[in-house]
Each structure stands twice: as C-alpha cells, then as structure tokens.
LOVEX-390991 format. One line per 3 residues: number of its first residue (from 1); their letters; for each residue x, y, z of C-alpha. Coordinates in steps of 0.5 Angstrom, whole numbers, plus 500, padded with zeros to 3 digits. Example, Ala and Ser with C-alpha at 12.3 -4.5 7.8 and 13.67 -1.06 7.14 Angstrom:
LOVEX-390991
1	AS	525,491,516  527,498,514
end
This chain:
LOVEX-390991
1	XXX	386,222,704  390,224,697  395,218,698
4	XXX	397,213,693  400,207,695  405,202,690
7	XXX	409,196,689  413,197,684  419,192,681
10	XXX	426,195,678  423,197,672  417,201,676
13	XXX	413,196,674  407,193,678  408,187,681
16	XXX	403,181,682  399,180,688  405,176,694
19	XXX	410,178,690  415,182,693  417,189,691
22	XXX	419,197,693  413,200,697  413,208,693
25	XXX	409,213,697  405,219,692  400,224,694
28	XXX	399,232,697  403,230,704  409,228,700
31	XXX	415,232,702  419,237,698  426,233,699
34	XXX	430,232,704  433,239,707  440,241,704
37	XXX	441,234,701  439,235,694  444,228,692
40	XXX	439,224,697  433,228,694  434,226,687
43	XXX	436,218,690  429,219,693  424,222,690
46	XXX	422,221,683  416,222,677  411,218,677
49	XXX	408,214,671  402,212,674  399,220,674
52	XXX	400,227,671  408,229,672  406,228,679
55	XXX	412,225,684  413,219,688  417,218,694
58	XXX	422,212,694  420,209,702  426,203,701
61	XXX	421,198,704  420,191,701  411,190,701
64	XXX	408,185,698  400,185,696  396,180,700
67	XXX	390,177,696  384,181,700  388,187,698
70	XXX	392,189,705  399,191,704  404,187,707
73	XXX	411,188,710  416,185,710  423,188,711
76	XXX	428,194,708  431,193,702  437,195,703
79	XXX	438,188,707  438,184,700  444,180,701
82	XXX	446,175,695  449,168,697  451,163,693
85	XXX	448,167,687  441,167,689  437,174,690
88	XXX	436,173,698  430,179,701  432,178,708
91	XXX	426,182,711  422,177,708  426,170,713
94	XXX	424,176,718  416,177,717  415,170,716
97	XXX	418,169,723  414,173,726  408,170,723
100	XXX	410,164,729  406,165,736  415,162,737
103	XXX	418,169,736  416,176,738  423,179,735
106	XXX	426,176,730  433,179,725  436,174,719
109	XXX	444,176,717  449,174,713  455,175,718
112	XXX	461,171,714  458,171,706  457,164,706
115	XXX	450,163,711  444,165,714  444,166,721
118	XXX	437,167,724  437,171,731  430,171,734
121	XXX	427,173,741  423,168,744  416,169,747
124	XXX	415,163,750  420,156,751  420,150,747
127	XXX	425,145,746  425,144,738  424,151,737
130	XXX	428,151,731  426,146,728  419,148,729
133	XXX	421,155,725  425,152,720  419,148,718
136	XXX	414,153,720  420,157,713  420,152,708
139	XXX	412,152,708  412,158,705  420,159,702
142	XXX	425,156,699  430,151,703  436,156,700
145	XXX	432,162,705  432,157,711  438,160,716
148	XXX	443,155,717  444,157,724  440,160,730
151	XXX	441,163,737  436,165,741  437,172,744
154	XXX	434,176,751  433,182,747  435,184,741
157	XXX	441,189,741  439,197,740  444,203,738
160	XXX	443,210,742  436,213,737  432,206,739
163	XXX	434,202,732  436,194,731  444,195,731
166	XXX	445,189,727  453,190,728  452,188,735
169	XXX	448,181,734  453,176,737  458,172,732
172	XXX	456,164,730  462,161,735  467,156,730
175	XXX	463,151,734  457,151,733  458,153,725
178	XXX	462,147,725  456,142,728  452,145,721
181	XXX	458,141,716  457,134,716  463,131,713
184	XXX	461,124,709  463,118,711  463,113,706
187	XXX	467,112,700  462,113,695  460,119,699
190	XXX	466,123,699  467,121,692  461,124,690
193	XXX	462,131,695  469,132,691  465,131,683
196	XXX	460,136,687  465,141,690  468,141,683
199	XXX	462,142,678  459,148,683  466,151,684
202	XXX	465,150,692  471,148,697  467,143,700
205	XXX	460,141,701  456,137,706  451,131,707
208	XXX	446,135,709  447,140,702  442,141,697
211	XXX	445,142,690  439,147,687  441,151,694
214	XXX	448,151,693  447,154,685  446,148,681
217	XXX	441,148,674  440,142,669  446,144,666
220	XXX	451,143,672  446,136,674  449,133,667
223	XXX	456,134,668  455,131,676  452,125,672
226	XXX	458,125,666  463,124,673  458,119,676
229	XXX	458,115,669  466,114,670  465,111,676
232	XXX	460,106,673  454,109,676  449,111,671
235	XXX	442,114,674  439,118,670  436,126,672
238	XXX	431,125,675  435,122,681  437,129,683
241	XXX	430,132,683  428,128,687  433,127,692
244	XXX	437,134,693  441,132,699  448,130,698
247	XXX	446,124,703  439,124,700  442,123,693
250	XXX	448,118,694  443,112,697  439,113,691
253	XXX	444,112,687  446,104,684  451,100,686
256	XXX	457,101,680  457,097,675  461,096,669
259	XXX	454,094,665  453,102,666  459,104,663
262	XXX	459,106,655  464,105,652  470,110,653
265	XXX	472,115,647  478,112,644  484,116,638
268	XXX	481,113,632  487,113,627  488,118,622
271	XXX	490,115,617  483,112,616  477,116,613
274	XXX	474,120,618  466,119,619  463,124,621
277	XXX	457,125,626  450,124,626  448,132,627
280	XXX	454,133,621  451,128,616  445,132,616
283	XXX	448,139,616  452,137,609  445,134,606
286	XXX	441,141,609  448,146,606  447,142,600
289	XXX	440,144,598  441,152,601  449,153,600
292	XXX	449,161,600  444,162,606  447,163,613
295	XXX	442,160,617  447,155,620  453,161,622
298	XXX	454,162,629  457,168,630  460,172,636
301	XXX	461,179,636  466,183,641  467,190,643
304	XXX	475,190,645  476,198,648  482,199,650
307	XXX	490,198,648  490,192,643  495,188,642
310	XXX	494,185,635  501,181,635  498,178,642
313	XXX	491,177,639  493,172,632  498,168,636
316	XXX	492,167,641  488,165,635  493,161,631
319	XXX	495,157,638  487,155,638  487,153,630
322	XXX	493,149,632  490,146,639  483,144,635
325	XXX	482,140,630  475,141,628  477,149,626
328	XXX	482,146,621  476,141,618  472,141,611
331	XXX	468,136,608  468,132,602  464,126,598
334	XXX	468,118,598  466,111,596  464,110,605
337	XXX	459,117,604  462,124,607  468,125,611
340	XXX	471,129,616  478,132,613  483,135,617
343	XXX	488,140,614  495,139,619  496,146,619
346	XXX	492,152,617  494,159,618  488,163,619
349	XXX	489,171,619  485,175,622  483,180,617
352	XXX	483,187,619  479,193,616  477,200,619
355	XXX	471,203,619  470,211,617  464,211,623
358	XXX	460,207,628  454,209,623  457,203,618
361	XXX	458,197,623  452,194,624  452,193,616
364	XXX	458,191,616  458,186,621  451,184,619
367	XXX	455,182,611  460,178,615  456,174,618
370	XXX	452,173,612  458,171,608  457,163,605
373	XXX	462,158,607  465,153,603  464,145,607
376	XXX	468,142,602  474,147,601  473,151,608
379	XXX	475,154,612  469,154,616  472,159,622
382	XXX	472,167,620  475,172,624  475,179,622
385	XXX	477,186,626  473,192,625  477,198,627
388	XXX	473,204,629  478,208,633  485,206,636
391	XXX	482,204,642  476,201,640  476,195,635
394	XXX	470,189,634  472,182,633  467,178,629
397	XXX	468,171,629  463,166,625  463,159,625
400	XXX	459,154,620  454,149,625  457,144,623
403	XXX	463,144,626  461,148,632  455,150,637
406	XXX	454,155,642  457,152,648  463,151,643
409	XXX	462,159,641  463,161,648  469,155,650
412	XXX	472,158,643  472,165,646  475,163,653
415	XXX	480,159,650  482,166,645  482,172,652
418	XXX	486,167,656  491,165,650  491,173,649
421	XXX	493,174,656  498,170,657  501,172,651
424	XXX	502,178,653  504,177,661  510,174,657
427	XXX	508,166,657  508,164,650  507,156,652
430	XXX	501,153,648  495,149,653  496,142,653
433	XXX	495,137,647  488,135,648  487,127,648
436	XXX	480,127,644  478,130,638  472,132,635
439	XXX	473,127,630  474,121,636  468,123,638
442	XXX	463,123,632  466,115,631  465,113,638
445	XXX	458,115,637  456,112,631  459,105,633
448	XXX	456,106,641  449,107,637  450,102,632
451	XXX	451,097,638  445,097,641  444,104,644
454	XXX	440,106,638  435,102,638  434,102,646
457	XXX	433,109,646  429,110,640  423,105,643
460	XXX	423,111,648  422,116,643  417,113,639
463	XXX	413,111,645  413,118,647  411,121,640
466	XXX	408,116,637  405,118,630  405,124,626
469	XXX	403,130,628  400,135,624  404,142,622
472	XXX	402,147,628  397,150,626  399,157,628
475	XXX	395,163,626  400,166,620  400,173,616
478	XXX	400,170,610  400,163,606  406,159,607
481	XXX	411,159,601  412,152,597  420,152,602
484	XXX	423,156,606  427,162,605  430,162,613
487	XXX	429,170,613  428,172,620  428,177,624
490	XXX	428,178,633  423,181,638  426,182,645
493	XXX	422,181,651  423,184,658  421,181,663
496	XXX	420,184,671  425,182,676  419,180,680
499	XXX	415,176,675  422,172,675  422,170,682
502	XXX	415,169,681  416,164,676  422,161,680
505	XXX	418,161,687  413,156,684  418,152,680
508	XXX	421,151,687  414,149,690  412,145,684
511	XXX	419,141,685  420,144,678  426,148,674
514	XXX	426,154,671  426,152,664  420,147,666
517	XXX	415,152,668  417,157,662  416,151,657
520	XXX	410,150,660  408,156,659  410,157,652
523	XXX	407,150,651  400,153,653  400,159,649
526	XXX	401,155,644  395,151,645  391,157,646
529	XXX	394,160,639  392,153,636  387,150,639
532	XXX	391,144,638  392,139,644  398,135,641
535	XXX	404,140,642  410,139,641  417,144,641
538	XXX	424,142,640  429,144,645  436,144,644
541	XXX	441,140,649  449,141,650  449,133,650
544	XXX	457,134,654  454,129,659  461,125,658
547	XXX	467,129,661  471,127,655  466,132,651
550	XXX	467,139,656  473,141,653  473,140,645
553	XXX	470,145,640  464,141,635  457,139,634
556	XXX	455,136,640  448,140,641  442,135,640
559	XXX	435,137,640  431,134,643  422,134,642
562	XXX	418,135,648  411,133,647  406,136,652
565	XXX	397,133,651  394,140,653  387,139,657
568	XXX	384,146,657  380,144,663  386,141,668
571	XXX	390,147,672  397,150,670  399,146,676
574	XXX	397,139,672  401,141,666  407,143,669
577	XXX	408,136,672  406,134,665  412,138,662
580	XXX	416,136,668  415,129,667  417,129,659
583	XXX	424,133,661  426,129,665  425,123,660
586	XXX	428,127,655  434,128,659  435,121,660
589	XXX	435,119,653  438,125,650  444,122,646
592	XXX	439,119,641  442,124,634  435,128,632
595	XXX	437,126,625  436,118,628  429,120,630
598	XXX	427,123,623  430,117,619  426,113,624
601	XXX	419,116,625  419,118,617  415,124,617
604	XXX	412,127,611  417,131,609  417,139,606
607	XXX	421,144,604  415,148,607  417,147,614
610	XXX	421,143,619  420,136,620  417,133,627
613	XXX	416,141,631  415,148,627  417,152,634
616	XXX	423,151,638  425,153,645  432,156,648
619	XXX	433,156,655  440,158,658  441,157,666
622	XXX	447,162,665  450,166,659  457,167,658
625	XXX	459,173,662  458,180,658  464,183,660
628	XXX	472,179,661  478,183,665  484,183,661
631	XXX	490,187,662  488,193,659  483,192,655
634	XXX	475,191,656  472,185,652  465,186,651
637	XXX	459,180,648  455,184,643  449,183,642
640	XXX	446,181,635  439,180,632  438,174,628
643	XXX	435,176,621  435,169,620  430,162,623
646	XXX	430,155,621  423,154,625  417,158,624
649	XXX	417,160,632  423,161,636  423,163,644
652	XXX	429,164,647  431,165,654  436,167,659
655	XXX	438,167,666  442,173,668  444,177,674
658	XXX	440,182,672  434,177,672  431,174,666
661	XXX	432,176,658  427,173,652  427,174,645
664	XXX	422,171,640  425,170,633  420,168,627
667	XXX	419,166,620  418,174,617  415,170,611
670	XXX	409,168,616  408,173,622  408,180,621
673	XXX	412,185,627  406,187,630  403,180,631
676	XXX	409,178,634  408,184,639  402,181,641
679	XXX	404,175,641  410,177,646  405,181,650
682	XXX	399,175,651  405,170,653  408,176,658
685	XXX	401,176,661  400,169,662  407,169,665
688	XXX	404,173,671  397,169,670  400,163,673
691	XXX	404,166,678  398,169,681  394,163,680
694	XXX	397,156,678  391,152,680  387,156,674
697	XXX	385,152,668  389,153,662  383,155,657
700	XXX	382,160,663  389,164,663  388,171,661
703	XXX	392,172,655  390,180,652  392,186,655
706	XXX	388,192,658  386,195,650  385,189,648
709	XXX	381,187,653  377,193,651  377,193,644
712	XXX	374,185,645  369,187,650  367,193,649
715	XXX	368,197,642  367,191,638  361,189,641
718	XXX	358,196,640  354,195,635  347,198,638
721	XXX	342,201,632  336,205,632  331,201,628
724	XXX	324,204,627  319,200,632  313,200,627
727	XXX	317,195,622  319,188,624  326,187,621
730	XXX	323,182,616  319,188,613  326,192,613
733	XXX	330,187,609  325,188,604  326,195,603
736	XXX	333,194,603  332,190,598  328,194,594
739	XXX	334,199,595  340,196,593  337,189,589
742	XXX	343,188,586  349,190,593  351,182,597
745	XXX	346,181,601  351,177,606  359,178,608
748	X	362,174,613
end
C-alpha cells in the first residue's frame, strides 16, 4: 500500500518491542501540509531518516509494538503529564483500562497537579470495581501510574464535533480527595512521616504513600535512615525496599534503642594535633608518589552570562573560605603521622584574566585544572575567572580530593550563588557558624572504628569478597605499562528516552533501582568481554548517612566493591536479583573506609593498576541543576571531559530531566577510541536486550550491532575457493610445497 509505519523515541530512534514511543506515518498517501499553516506543517511534517529524503508525518499518538507484530494504541501524546518528577503517559493508564471486561470508556486526569483521577464508563456493576481495576494496573504498570481516586460516569462528556472534553469531567469533591489521606496515628508514625515530608520536599505524606512513588532514590532512602539513626532506630536499606509504604515501613522498623545508636560527632579541640581520615591518609600516600598529576582534582566550570558583580562574587567566596574549615586545610608530616592543619584565616582571591576569543578557553580551562597543589603548603582551592566579554565570563574552580568530593563540589557551588545573591540584595550577614567540622568528623570515625565497628564491618566484606581476585582480564590495545600514567580521555553515550523507561519499567518489576540493573548490566559486559565469572566493580557512596555530615565540604566519599558470581546459563533476571542482593548489603556496611578494606585483604600490590577492582561504576540518581536563577546573571555548569582515570575503565551515569546521560572514561595507555566505540555501542545493545528480553540467559544477550553482525557471520566467513576437483588437497599442499619450499607453512 506504499505505507510506512514507525515507533520512534525523542531522538527518532526505534523503540523496543512494548515500549511506548510517537507513531509517525511515510508513504505516497501523505498529504503535502496542512492548507495555509505552514508553522504547523514544518511542527508536523518532517524527513525521514529511514528512506531517500522522503517525509514523514508526525501523527502525535502514543503506540507500542506488541510481540506478534501488531501496533498498539495506547493515548495522545500531548496527554504526558509529570507528577512528582515521574514521566506519566496517561493514554497508556487509558488502554490498559480498557483491557478490563469492567470498563467500556475510560479518561485518566491529573486535575489538581498532585494526583491521577481515573473516570471510567462501566459496562456492567461490581461492588469493588476499584480495586479490581487498580490491581488489574499494577499487573501491568508501576504503583505511581495507578490513579488515587475514581469516579464512575454514565458517559463521558463530548464537545460539540463528537471529541472527549476533558474540560468537562466532574471535579474530586474535598470529601472524597481527603478520605485518600490517611493521616498517621502513632508517635512514631508522625515521626517518621515528618523525616519523610522533609527529605522528599512534601507538605505532608500519608500512611498509605509509597516512597519511590512520592520521588525517592537511594540517595534520598540514606538520608531517612541518618534521621532515623537520631531516634535510636537503625535498620538497615533494604527495609525500605522491601516495605515502601509509609504504614508498611514503620512496622518493619525495630524499637529504638540506645545500642543502636553511634556514637554522636563531637568538637574536638584545636589545640591538639588534628588526625585525619582513613580516605585522607591514603590521598597524602598516593600525592606523594605522583605530586604533579591531577588525577585527584575535582573541578567545576561555570558559564556566568550577564552583569557580574565582581565585588559580589569574592565577598561570597571569602565569606565560604571563612565558614569551611577544610577550604583553609594543608598537610603536614609529625611525630602521631599526618595531620590536619587549619589555617585561622586564608584570604583566597579569585584570579582574574581575559581571554582574547572563546578559541583559547577550553586550553585554558584545561591548564588550570591540571595546575598540582601543593597538600603541605595549600592551598588546596583555586578559583579563577576567565573573562571573554563584559557579559560572558567562566568561573573555574579546582579542589584536591583530599579536601573534597563531588557531593561537596555542588554544596560549595550552592553555598558561593546564595552568598553572591544575597549580597547583592543587600544582606551582608555570613550563614551561621557550623557546629561541626570536617576535621570533628575525620576523629569521630577513627575512634567509632577503632571501637569496635571496624571489625564488625570487615567480617561482611571479607565474607563477600573473599580471596584475591585476578586483575580483570579485559581485552586491552596494548600491554599495560610497569605503572600507571593516569592519562585518560571521555567517551559519551546517548542513551533513547525510551530505552530509560524501559530499563525503569523492569527495575520496577524486579523490586530493583535504576543503578541495580545499569550495574547488572555492565557487570555482564564485562563478563562477556572477559570470559571471567568472578566480577567485581567499585562503586563510589556519599557515605552522608549522619545528618551531622549533610552541610560540610570534605572527603566523605567511600567506595564500595561489588562482586557479582556471573552464571552465563542463568537469566538477566537471576543476576539482577544477584546485584540487587550485593547493593543492599553493601549499603548497610558502607561506613568501612576502602583504605581499611585494602589494608586488610592485603592484595598483591602494583603501580600497574588499582587494587581489589580495575573498573569503576558512577551512578547519580539526580545531577546538580545545570542552570541557577540569579538576579541578573545566568549561571550554567559546563561540562568538561576527563583527561585523566585512576582505574582502566569507568561508566558513569545520570539521571536527568531529559532521561539518562553515560559517559565511559578509560585508561588511553590501555584502549584505543575506536574499541571504546564498540564497546559503548555492545553495552547500548545489551541494555535494549534485557529490556526486551530479562529472562535470556546472559551468554545469549546479543552485544554486536548490525555491521558487526555482518562482518562475523557473513564476510569474515566467506572463504569460498575454487579448487581443482582432480587432486586431493594432500596432492595440493605438495605442490604448493614445491613452489614455495622455503615460505611458513602455517600462520595463526
């Protein structure tokens, strides 16, 4: 019929077989345009890049491919709504209404912003029709796409040409809204419905609330249980996984105790020599051996467009030196072994410099950050302003990791806006004195592990890791040299919007995370890249589960080794259970300091490589906000490519508003670019292999795109020759032989 039919994602990529995606039309019946509405033509119409310069047309519907092949309906596009942060298809509530011999017609809203209401034509009576189509949704979708409320209609309301008007539909009476708040009773259930309220940013939450449904990641579960650790309740994460709602998750959890409790973070004097922290010891010990390279510089880099108020800016950043004791630390060598020393006061100005063009800034930026600190003499913060234009100037700011981490990079950032901010609104005030400081905190951890939680926490690990493992056998480019140069460089990935949801619609069914099945995932590249079964990845943890730790700049991050025993016969599914396993244990034993684990399962050591994991995976649930409002002046993070690694492999991830961003930073002494291309795209493909297909045995999970497919089964494999059919192939070696008697007879 000279038609065409796509699924197509935001990036006009096809989508998998069950997932959602734009339903576009090409073909000889398309019509030109829309008559006299060119603006709606080019909205509409566009080329196709799946035929020769042909168009196709924009339809607007949401349709997914079923597994025999037949496209499915499933609402209007334009009836995405988000609530609470999650992406909501409210076409795809609507079909799998319709799927229930219950319904005849069925309409979901989102009338207030705050909750689904499904309205639905009843084709015949039951007394629990709604509980029969709320659990006939959750079969099939996540609790957050499950309407809060229902109404039962005669018919739904139409507007004068025959369509649904949605503006029509009844209102939830107060009455009605107000029975789907159960409020908690207990003391201990309003105790926790508070700590809940606060880390979600929620007015209030209910006893029937889940937490994942409400916005919550891991990130936001480890701060709940810091607050529950100041009630004398310890639990550990995997309660919250396992019992979401609010009702659920309070009797679950133990009875407080003061045993529970550790030991709270104390001022320590100052007059005394300073200790510093597990992670600290081992950066003074790796600075030492490479003092010039920039591995551990934590840099950001923002893009300030507009009136800058200069003035503003350093008031703002002194009044951030002043508060934070680690941004006035060095490093020194004493008869107790290195420690911490606080300079009283340390003016730090932000160099200033123009640049003639924008053609000179990435250099620029790139020999700032690579510029060494000095740990003994400091100071270990840098901020520079590269000026381009009166209106458009870059702030670079650098940090040594042993004063810092990311979490800290983005605490500093918000503290240095709000200070500019409020300076220039006219309040001068400094934010309050903080009662803890980095250096309370490095003493604290020494003395809680030194009495007993070191070795409690240890057993876990050493039971989970066992013995040593050999290095990760990843086919490399070239030999790895005696010691590592650190010299890196950035490959970034993009992922579909749908293969997101995808991947988020099967976490859900698995009772897993996001992080849990990229994890998994990456876990089984590997293997197959390896052919090894033991794997075993370091993944880093802001180990803030204290609600002391939330507000101070430091080296709080820990990371953590998750192993996973990979079965290439079992399914995705198995392993990802596996993974999901490991994490949640790995959450609840966090606190151990990775320089402890080290020191105790006494690897062989090598300046070849890192010890205990060569590959590292970074997962953010959210990423610091890329744009702040300030009067006058945009202020925009910019991205900036690692050139630097400490492991032979790293995969970074991140949640955005836009969908999921990767990156793969790698050891360029090891890989060659266009090995680290394939390798992304394999991982890509296994991504949208398990979304399809979870219960697919891991060795059977197809890595290889379409021309590699090719080049393996086809080219590569035609070796066809015409031979003589009057010699034997022994009589043709002979010959050959005579010819050439002194050529190798074999090469392999």
């Amino acid at each position: 019929a000279n038609l065409a039919c796509y699924i197509l994602d935001a990036e006009l990529q096809p989508v998998p077989v069950g997932v959602l995606g734009e339903l576009y039309l090409a073909g000889a019946g398309l019509a030109r345009g829309y008559h006299r509405r060119p603006g709606l033509t080019a909205e509409r119409f566009a080329v196709s890049p799946y035929g020769n310069g042909e168009r196709m047309y924009r339809t607007g519907d949401l349709a997914r491919y079923r597994a025999d092949g037949v496209i499915e309906y499933a609402g209007r596009i334009d009836h995405q709504v988000k609530l609470r942060g999650l992406r909501i298809e409210l076409g795809e509530i609507e079909a799998r209404l319709l799927e229930h011999d219950l319904v005849r017609e069925a309409v979901v809203t989102v009338p207030d912003g705050k909750q689904l209401v499904g309205y639905v034509v009843l084709a015949s009576e039951a007394a629990d029709w709604q509980a029969q189509l709320a659990e006939h949704l959750r079969c099939g979708l996540p609790d957050y796409m499950v309407p809060n409320q229902w109404l039962a209609l005669d018919s739904l309301p139409l507007s004068p040409n025959g369509k649904l008007d949605r503006k029509a539909l009844p209102a939830v009476d107060a009455a009605q809204s107000q029975r789907a708040y159960v409020a908690p009773q207990s003391e201990l259930e309003q105790q926790v419905a508070a700590i809940w309220a606060q880390v979600l940013g929620l007015e209030r939450v209910g006893l029937a609330d889940n937490f994942f449904e409400l916005g919550g990641h891991s990130l936001l579960a480890t701060q709940v249980f810091s607050r529950l650790r100041a009630l004398g309740i310890d639990a550990p994460l995997k309660v919250l996984f396992e019992h979401a709602s609010l009702q659920s998750f309070v009797a679950s959890l133990p009875a407080p105790s003061l045993a529970a409790r550790a030991p709270a973070i104390r001022p320590t004097p100052r007059d005394a020599a300073l200790p510093v922290s597990y992670a600290q010891q081992r950066q003074w010990f790796l600075w030492q051996l490479e003092p010039h390279s920039s591995a551990y510089h934590i840099p950001m880099v923002l893009r300030l467009n507009g009136s800058l108020d200069r003035a503003a800016l350093q008031h703002s950043f002194d009044a951030l030196v002043e508060r934070h004791e680690t941004l006035r630390t060095r490093f020194v060598e004493s008869d107790q072994g290195i420690v911490q020393v606080i300079e009283r006061s340390a003016a730090r100005v932000i160099a200033h410099e123009r640049l003639a063009d924008e053609a000179t800034l990435g250099a620029r930026v790139a020999e700032e950050i690579r510029q060494p600190f000095d740990l003994a003499r400091g100071p270990l913060l840098r901020a520079r302003l590269l000026e381009l234009a009166a209106d458009d100037q870059v702030l670079v700011l650098t940090q040594h990791h042993i004063v810092s981490d990311a979490a800290s990079m983005q605490l500093m950032v918000g503290e240095l806006i709000d200070g500019y901010t409020r300076y220039r609104e006219g309040d001068a005030a400094p934010l309050p004195a903080l009662a803890l400081q980095y250096a309370d905190y490095a003493r604290w951890q020494r003395e809680w592990m030194e009495a007993g939680e070191r070795e409690r926490q240890l057993a876990y690990w050493v039971g989970q890791l066992g013995s040593e493992q050999d290095v990760l056998a990843l086919p490399l480019d070239r030999p790895r040299p005696a010691e590592q140069s650190y010299r890196g460089a950035q490959l970034d990935l993009a992922v579909p919007s749908a293969l997101k949801d995808g991947l988020e619609a099967l976490a859900r069914r698995q009772g897993a995370t996001l992080f849990m099945v990229l994890l998994a995932s990456f876990q089984a590249l590997l293997h197959r890249y390896s052919g090894q079964r033991d794997i075993r990845v370091g993944v880093p943890v802001a180990n803030r589960n204290r609600v002391e730790t939330e507000g101070l700049i430091g080296f709080f991050v820990n990371t953590l080794v998750l192993r996973a025993d990979i079965d290439p016969r079992q399914p995705f599914g198995v392993l990802l259970q596996q993974v999901r396993q490991a994490a949640l244990g790995a959450q609840a034993h966090q606190d151990l300091p990775f320089e402890q684990l080290v020191d105790a399962l006494a690897p062989t050591r090598s300046l070849s490589h890192s010890p205990l994991f060569q590959v590292m995976f970074n997962h953010q649930a959210a990423a610091l906000a890329p744009v702040r409002a300030v009067p006058g002046l945009a202020v925009q993070a910019m991205a900036w490519d690692n050139d630097t690694t400490q492991f032979d492999l790293s995969l970074d991830t991140c949640e955005t508003a836009e969908g999921l961003s990767a990156s793969l930073i790698y050891a360029t002494d090891l890989f060659d670019h266009a090995t680290i291309v394939r390798l992304g795209e394999h991982w890509l493909n296994l991504l949208q292999a398990i979304v399809e297909q979870p219960h697919q045995p891991v060795a059977e999970l197809p890595l290889l795109v379409a021309a590699e497919r090719e080049r393996t089964l086809v080219t590569w494999n035609a070796t066809a020759e015409q031979y003589p059919l009057q010699q034997s192939i022994q009589q043709l070696i002979e010959a050959q032989v005579q010819r050439t008697p002194d050529a190798p007879a074999l090469a392999f």
